[in-house]
Phi, psi and omega in degrees: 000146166306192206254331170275358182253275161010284171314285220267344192280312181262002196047057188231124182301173166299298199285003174284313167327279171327302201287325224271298206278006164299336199251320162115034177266003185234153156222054217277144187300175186225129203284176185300298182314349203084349198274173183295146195216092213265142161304191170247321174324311207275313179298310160300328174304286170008280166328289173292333175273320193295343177263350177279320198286299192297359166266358175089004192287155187269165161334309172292345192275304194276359145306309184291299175313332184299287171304282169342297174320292175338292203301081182272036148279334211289167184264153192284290177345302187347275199283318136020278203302302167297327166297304181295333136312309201300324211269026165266275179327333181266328178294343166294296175314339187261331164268012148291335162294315170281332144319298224282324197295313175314298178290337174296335205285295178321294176334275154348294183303303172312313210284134169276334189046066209253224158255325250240167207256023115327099209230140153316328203266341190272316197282323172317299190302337195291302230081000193261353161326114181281000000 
């Protein structure tokens, strides 16, 4: 199948497609014309990256998962392992989110939101909070 029949069978855009096999994670065969020829295989990687993505996993993460997938040797610690890492980085992040989110919230508060041209939130960004 094309590279646009490809997109709607998997949800995925053509240029999302297109970039995955720039980087070598698809590789789909090529018809006599040149054009792209996607597997029901090339659709299942597809599938899995776009839900590997949607997980927030990174691209070099999803190379790996990808390859693992393949590997029906590989050991489940692997993918553990990687798993357990993206989700140490998303807990980090949620709780850096949550700082920012605590101090703006303060910030919010303190601001009278007035007339009068004095802001707490202005003097924070400023640096100039005694």
């Amino acid at each position: 199948m094309n590279i646009s029949e490809a997109a709607q069978q998997c949800g995925l855009p053509a240029k999302t497609i297109r970039y995955y096999e720039d980087i070598g994670l698809v590789l789909p065969g090529r018809q006599a014309n040149g054009y792209r020829d996607y597997s029901d295989q090339d659709l299942h990687k597809l599938r899995f990256l776009q839900r590997s993505r949607g997980l927030g996993f990174s691209i070099d993460d999803c190379r790996l998962l990808l390859s693992l997938y393949e590997d029906r040797n590989r050991a489940s610690a692997d993918v553990r392992q990687i798993a357990k890492a993206h989700l140490e980085d998303i807990d980090r992040k949620i709780a850096e989110l949550k700082s920012l989110q605590t101090t703006l919230r303060q910030l919010v508060h303190q601001c009278h939101g007035d007339d009068r041209p004095d802001c707490p939130i202005i003097e924070d960004l400023a640096g100039t909070v005694a």
